[in-house]
Backbone as a chain_set.jsonl record, in Angstrom:
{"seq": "XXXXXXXXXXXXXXXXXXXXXXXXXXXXXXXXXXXXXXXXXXXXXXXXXXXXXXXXXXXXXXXXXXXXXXXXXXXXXXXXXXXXXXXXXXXXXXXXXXXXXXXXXXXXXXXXXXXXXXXXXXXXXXXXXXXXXXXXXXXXXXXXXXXXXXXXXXXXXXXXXXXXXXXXXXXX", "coords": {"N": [[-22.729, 89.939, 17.018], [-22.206, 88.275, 20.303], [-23.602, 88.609, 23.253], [-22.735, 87.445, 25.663], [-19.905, 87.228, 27.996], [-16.834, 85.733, 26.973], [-15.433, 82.852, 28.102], [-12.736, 82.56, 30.341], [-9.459, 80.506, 29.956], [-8.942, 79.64, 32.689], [-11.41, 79.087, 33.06], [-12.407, 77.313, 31.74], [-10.355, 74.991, 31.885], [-11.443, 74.256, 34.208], [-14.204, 72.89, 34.007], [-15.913, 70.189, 33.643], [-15.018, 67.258, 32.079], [-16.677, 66.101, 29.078], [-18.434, 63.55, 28.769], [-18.523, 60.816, 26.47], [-21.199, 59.154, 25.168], [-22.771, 56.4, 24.438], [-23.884, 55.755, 21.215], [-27.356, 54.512, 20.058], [-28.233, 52.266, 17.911], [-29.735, 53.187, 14.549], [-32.612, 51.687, 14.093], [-32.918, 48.829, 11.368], [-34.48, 49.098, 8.069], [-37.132, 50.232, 6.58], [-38.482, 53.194, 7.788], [-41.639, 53.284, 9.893], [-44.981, 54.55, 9.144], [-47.018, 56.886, 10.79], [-50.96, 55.723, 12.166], [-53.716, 57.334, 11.993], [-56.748, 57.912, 12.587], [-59.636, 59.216, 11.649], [-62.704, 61.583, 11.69], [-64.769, 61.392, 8.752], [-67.32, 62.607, 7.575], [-70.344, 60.647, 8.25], [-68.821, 58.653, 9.045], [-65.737, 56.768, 10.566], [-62.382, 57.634, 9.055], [-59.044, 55.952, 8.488], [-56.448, 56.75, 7.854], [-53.228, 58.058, 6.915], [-51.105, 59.53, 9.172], [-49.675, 62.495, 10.295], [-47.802, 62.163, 12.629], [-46.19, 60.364, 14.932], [-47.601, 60.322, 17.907], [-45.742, 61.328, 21.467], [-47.174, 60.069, 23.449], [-47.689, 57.164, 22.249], [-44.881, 56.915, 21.802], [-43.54, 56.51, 23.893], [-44.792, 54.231, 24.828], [-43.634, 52.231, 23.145], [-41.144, 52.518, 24.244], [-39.345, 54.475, 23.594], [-37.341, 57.091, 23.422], [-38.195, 60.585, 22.784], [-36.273, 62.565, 21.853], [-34.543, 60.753, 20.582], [-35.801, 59.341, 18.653], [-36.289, 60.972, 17.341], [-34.035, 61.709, 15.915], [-33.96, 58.747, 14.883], [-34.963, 59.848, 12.469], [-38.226, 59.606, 12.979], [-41.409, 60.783, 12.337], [-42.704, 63.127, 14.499], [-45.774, 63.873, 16.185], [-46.606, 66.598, 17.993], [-48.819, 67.693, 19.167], [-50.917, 65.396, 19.216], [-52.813, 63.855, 21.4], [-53.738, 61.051, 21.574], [-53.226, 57.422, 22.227], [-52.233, 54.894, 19.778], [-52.383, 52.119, 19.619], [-51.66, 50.241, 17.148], [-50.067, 51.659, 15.996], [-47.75, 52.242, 18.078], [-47.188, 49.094, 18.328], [-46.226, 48.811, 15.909], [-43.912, 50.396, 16.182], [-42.325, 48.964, 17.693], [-41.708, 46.378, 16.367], [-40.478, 47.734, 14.695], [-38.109, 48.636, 15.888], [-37.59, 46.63, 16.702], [-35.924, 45.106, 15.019], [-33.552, 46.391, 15.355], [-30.425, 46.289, 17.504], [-31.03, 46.856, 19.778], [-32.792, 45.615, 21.425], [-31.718, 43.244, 21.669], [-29.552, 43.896, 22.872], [-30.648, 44.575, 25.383], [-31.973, 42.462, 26.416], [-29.868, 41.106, 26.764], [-28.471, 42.456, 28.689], [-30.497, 42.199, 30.862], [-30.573, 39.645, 31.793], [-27.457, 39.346, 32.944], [-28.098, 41.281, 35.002], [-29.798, 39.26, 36.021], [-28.609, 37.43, 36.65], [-26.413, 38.628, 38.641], [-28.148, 39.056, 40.565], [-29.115, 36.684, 41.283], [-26.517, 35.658, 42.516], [-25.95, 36.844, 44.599], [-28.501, 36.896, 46.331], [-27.591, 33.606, 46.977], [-25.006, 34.249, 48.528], [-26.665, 35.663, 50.608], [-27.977, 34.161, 51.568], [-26.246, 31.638, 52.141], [-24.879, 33.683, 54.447], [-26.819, 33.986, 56.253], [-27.411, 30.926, 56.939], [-24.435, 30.338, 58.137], [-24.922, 32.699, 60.328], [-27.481, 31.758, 61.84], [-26.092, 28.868, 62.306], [-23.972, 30.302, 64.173], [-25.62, 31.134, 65.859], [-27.289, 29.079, 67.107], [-24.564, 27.58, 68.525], [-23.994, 28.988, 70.184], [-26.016, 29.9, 72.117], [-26.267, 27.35, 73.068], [-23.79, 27.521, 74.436], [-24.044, 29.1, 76.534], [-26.317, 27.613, 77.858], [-25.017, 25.691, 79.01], [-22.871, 27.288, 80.425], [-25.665, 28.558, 82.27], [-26.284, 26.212, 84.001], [-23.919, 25.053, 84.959], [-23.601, 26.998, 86.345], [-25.71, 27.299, 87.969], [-25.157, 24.306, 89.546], [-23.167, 25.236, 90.513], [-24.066, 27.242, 92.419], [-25.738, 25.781, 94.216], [-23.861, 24.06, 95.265], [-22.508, 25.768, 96.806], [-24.435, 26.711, 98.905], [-25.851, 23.964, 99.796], [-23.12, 23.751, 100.849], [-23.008, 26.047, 103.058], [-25.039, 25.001, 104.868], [-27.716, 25.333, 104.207], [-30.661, 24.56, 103.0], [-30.829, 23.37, 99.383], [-34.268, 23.49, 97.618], [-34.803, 21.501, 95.39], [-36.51, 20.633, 92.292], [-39.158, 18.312, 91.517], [-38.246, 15.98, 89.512], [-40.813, 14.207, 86.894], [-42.421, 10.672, 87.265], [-41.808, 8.213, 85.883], [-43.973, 6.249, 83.843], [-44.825, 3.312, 84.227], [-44.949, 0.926, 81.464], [-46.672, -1.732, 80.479]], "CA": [[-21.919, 89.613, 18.148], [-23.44, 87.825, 21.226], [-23.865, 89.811, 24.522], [-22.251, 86.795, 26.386], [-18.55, 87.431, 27.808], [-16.037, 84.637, 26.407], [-15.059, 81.947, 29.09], [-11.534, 82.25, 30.48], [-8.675, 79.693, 29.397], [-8.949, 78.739, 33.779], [-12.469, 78.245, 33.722], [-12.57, 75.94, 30.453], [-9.896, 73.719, 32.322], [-12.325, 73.388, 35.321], [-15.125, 72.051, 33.406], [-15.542, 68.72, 33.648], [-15.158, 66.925, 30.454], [-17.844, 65.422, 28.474], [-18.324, 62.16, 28.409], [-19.53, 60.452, 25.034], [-22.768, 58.492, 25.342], [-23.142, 54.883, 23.726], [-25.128, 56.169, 20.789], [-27.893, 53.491, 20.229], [-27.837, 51.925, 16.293], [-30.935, 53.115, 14.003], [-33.083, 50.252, 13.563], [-32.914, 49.094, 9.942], [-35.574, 48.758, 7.25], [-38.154, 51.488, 6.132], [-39.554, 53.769, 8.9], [-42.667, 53.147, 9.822], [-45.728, 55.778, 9.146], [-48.233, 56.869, 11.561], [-52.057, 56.017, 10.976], [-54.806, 57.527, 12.911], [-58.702, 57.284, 12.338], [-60.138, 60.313, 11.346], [-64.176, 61.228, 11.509], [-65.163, 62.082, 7.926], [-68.805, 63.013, 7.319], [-70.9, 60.091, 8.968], [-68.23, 57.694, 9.966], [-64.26, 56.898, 10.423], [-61.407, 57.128, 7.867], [-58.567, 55.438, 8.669], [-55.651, 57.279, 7.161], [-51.715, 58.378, 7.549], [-51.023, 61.184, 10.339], [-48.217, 63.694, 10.242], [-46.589, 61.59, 12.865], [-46.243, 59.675, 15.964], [-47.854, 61.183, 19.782], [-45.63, 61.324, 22.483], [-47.73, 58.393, 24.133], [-47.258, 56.236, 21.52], [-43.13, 56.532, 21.365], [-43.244, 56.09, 25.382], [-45.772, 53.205, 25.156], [-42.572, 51.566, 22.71], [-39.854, 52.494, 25.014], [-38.37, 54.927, 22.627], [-37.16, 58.204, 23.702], [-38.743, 61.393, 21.776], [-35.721, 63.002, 21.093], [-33.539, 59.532, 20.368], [-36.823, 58.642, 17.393], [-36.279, 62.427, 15.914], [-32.717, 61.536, 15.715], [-33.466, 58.377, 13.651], [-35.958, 59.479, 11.328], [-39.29, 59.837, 12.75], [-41.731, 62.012, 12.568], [-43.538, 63.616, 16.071], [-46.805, 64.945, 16.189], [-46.262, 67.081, 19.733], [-50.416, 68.118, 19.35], [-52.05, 64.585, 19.174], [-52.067, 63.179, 22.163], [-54.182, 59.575, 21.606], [-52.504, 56.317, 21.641], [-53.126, 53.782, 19.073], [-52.176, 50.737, 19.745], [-51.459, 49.577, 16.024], [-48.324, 52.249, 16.065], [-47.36, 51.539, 19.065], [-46.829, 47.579, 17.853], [-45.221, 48.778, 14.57], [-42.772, 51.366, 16.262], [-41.861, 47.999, 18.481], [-41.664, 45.307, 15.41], [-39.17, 48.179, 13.531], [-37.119, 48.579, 16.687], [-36.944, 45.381, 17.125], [-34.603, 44.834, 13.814], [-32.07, 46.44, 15.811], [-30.095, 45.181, 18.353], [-31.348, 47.828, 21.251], [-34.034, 44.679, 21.852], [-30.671, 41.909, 22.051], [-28.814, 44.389, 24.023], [-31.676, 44.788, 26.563], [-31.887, 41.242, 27.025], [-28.345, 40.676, 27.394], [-28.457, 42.707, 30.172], [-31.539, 41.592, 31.683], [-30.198, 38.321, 32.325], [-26.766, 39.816, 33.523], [-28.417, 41.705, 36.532], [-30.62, 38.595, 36.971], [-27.235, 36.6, 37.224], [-25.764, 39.442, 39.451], [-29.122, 39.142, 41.882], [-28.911, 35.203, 41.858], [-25.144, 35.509, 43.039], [-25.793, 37.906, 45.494], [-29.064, 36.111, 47.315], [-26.888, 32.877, 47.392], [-24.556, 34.495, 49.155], [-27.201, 36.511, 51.733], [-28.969, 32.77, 51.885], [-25.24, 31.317, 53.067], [-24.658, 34.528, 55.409], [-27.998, 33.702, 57.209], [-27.45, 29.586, 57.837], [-23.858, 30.647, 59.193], [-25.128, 32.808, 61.666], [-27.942, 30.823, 62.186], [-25.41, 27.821, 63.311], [-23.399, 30.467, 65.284], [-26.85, 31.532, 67.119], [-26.975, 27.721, 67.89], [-23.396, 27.666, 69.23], [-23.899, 30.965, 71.182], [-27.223, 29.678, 73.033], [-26.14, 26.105, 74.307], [-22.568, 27.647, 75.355], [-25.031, 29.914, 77.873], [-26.955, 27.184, 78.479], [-24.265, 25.074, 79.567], [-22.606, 28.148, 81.67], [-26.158, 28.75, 83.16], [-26.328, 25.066, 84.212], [-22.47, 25.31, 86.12], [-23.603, 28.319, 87.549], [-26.717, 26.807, 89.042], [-24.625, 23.344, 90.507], [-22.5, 26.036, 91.928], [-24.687, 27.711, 93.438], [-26.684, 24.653, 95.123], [-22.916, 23.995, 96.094], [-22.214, 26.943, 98.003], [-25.508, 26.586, 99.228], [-24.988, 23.256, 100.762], [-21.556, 24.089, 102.458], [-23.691, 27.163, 103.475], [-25.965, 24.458, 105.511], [-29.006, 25.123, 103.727], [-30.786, 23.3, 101.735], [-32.221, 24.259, 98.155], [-35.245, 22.864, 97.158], [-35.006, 21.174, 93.698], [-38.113, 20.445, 91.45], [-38.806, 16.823, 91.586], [-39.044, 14.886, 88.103], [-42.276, 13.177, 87.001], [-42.084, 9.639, 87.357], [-42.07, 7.329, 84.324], [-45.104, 5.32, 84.547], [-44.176, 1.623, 83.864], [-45.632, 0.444, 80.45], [-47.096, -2.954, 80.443]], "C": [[-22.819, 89.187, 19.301], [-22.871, 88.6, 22.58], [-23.393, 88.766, 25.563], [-20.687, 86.937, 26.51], [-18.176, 85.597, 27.355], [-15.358, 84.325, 27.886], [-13.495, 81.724, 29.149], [-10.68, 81.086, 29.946], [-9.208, 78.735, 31.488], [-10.654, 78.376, 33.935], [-13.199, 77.324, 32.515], [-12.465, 74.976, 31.379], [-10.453, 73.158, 33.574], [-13.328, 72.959, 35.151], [-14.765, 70.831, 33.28], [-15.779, 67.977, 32.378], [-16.076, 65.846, 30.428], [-17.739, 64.139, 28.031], [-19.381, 61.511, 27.378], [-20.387, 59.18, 25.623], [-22.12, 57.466, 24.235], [-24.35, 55.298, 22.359], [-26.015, 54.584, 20.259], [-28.234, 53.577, 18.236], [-29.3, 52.655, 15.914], [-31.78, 52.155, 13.675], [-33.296, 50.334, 11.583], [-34.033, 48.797, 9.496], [-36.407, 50.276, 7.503], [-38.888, 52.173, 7.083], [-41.152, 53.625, 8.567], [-43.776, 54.263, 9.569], [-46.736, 55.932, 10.264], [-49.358, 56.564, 11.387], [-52.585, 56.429, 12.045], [-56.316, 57.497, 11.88], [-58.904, 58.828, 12.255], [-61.748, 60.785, 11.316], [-63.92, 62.122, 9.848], [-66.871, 61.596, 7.697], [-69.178, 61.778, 8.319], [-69.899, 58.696, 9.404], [-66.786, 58.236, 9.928], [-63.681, 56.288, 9.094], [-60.205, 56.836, 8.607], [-56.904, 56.227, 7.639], [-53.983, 57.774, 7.585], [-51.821, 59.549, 8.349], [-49.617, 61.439, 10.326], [-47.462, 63.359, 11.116], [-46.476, 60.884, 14.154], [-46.56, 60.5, 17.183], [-46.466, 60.717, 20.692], [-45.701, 59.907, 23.106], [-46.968, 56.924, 23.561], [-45.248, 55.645, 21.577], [-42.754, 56.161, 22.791], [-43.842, 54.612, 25.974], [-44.563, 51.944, 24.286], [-41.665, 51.581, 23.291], [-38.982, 53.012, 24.448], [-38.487, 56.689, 23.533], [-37.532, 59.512, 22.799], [-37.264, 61.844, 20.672], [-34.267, 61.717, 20.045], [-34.439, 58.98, 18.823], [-36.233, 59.641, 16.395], [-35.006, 62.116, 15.194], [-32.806, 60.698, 14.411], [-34.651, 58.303, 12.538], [-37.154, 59.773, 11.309], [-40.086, 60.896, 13.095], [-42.466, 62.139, 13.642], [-44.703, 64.367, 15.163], [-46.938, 65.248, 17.371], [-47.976, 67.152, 19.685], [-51.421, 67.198, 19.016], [-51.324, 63.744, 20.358], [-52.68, 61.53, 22.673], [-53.002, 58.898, 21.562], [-52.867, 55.177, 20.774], [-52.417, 52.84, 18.868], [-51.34, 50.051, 18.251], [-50.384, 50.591, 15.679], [-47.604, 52.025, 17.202], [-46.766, 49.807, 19.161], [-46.248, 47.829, 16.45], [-44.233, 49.82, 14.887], [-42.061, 50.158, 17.074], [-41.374, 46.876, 17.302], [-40.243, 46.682, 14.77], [-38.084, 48.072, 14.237], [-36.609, 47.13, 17.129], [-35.992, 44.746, 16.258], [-33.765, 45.309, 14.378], [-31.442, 45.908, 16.927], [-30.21, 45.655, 19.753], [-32.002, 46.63, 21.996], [-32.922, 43.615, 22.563], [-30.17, 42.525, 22.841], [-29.482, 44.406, 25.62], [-31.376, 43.403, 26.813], [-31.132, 40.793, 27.417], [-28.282, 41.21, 28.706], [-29.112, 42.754, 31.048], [-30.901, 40.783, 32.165], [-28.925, 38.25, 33.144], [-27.169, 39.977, 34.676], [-29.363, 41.122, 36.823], [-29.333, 37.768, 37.86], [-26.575, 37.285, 38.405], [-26.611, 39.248, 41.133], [-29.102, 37.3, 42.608], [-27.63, 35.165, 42.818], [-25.391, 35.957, 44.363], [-27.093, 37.294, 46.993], [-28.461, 34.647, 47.815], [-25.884, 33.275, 48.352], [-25.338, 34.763, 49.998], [-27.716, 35.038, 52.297], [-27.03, 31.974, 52.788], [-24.607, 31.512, 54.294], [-25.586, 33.851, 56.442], [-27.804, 32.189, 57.766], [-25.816, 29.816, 58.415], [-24.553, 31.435, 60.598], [-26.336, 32.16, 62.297], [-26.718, 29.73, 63.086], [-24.738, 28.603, 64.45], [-23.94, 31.247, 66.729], [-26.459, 30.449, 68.13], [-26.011, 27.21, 69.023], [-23.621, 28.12, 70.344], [-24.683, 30.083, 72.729], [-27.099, 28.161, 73.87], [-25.269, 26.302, 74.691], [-23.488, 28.635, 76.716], [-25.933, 29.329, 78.195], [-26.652, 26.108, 79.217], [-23.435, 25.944, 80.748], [-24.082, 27.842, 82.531], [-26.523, 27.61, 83.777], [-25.478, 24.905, 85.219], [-22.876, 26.444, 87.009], [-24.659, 27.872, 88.345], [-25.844, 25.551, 89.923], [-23.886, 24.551, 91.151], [-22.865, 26.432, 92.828], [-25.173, 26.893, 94.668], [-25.306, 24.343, 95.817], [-22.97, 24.374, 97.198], [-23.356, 27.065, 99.213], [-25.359, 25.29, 100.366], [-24.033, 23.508, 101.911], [-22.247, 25.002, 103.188], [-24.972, 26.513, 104.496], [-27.427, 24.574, 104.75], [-29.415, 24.386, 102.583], [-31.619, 23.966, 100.367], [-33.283, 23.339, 97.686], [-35.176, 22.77, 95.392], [-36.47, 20.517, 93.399], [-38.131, 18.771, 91.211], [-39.335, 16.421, 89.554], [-40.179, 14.411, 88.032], [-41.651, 11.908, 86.968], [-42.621, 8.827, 86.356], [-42.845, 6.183, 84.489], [-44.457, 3.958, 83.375], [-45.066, 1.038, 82.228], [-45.237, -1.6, 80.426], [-47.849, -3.542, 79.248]], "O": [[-23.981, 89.587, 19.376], [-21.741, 89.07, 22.705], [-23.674, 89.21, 26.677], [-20.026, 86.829, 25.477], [-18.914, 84.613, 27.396], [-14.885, 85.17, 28.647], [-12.917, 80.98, 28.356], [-11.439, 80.44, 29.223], [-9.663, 77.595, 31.577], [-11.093, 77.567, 34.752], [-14.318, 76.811, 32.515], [-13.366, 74.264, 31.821], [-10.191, 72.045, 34.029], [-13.77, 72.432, 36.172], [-13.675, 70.382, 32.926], [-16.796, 68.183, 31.716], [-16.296, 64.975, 31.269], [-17.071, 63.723, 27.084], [-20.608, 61.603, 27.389], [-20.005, 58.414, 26.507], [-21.226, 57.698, 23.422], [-25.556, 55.139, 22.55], [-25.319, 53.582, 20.096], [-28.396, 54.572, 17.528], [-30.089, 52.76, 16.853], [-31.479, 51.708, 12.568], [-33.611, 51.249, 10.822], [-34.807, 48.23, 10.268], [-36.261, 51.118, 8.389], [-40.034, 51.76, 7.263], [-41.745, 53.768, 7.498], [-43.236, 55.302, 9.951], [-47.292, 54.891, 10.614], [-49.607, 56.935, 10.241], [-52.121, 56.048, 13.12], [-56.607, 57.097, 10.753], [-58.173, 59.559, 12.925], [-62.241, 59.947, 10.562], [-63.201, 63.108, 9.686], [-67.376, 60.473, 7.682], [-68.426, 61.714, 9.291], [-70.388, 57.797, 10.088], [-66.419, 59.355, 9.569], [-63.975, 55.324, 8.388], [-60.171, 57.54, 9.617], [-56.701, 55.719, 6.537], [-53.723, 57.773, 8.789], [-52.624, 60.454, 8.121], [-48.661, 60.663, 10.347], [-46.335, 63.846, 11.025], [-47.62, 61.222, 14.456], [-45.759, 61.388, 17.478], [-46.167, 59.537, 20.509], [-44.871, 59.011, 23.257], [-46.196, 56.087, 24.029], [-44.665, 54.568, 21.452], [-41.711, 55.528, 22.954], [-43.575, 54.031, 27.026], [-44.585, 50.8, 24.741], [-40.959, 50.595, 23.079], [-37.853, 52.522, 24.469], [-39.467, 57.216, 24.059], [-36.923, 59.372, 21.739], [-37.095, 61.661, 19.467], [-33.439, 61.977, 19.171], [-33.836, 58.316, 17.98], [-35.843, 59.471, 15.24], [-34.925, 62.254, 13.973], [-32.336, 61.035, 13.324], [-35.134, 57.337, 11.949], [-37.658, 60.163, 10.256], [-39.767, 61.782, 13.889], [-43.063, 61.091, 13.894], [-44.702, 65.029, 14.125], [-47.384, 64.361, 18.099], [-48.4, 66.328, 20.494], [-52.53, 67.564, 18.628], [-50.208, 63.241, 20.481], [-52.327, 60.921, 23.683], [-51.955, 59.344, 21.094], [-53.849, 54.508, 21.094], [-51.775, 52.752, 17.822], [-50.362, 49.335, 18.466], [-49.652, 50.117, 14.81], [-46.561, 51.411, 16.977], [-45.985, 49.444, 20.041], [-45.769, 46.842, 15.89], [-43.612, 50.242, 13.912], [-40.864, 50.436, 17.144], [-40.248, 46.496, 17.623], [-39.122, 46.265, 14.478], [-37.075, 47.582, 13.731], [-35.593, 46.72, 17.691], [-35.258, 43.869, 16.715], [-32.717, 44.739, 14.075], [-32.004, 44.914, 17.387], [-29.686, 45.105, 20.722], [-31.793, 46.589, 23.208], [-33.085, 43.185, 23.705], [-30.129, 41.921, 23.913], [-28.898, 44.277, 26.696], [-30.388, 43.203, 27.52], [-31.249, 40.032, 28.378], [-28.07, 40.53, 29.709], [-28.716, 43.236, 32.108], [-30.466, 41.128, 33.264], [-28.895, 37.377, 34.012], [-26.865, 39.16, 35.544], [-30.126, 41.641, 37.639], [-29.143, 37.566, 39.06], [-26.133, 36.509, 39.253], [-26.145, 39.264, 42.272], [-29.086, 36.858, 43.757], [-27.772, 34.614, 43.91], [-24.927, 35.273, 45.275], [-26.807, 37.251, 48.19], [-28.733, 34.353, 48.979], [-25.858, 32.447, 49.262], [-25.005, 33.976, 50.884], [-27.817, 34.89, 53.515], [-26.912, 31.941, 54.013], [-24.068, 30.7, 55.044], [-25.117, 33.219, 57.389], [-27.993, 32.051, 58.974], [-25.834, 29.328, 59.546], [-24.677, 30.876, 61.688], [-26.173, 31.987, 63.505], [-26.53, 29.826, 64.299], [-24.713, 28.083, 65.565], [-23.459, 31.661, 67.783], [-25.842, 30.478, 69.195], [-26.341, 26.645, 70.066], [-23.407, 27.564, 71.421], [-24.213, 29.789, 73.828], [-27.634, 27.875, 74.942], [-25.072, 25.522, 75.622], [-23.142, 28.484, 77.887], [-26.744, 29.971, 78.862], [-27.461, 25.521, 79.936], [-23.308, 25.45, 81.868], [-23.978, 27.013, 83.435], [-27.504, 27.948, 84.438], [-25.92, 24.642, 86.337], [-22.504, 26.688, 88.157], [-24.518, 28.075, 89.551], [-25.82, 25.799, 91.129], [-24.071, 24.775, 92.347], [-22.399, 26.26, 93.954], [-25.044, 27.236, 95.843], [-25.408, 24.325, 97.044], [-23.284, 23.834, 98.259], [-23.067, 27.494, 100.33], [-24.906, 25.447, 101.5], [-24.056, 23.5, 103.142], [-22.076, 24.72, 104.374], [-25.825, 27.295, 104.914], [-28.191, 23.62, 104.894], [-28.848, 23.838, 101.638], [-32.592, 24.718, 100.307], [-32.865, 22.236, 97.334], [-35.398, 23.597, 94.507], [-37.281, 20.034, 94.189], [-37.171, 18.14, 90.769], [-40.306, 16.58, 88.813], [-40.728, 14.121, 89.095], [-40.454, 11.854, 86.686], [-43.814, 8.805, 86.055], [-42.481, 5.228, 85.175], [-43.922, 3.857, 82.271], [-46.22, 0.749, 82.541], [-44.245, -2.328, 80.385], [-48.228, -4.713, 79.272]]}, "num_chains": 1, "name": "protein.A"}
């Protein structure tokens, strides 16, 4: 008997229910074997190993416990990478369609990012033009507001001193 009490009927129905995962296909064709290099007596042997590092299944883009699932074997206590499993745990996975699916949706959320800077690139030359707008309607007010002033100024007897133009030298 286990030393854990049994979970009410009300606190089942407040658990939030489990949502099933996409499980990802096994790639087909013959699992691959591990090899590692071995020293025997004065040089290396080259031989099968009890099973793939860690490194290696992360250096493929494979999840540890998602490999155990289809098939292969772990060695948790070697922790080299060798390159030449690492390119044959990638060539097996690549028979399945985890590799087409990836790409499919690469190109998706490139399509999603293209859409999305076209738009931010459209946002920006609107307000751009309605900078434009903005800045010669206040530079046409501050223009009326200066003749006014020189107006009032006038009727006001005084005189304002305006900035004289240069004078356009005559081309001959």
């Amino acid at each position: 008997m286990s030393s854990r009490p049994k979970k009410s009927s009300q606190e089942k129905k407040s658990e939030a229910p489990r949502v099933k995962r996409e499980k990802a296909s096994r790639p087909a064709g013959k699992v691959p074997e591990a090899i590692v290099t071995a020293r025997h007596g004065t040089g290396l042997v080259t031989r099968a190993g009890r099973g793939f590092s860690i490194g290696e299944l992360s250096g493929a883009g494979m999840a540890p416990r998602l490999a155990s699932g289809w098939g292969l074997r772990l060695d948790a206590r070697r922790r080299s990478v060798i390159q030449g499993n690492v390119d044959s745990l990638k060539k097996w996975e690549a028979h399945s369609g985890l590799a087409e699916k990836a790409e499919g949706r690469v190109k998706e959320v490139e399509e999603e990012v293209e859409k999305v800077v076209h738009e931010v690139k459209a946002e920006v030359v609107k307000a751009e033009k309605e900078a434009v707008k903005v800045e010669k309607q206040v530079r046409r007010e501050a223009v009326g507001a200066g003749k006014r002033v020189e107006r009032k100024a006038e009727k006001a007897g005084k005189a304002v001193k305006r900035k004289a133009r240069p004078k356009k030298k005559a081309e001959s």
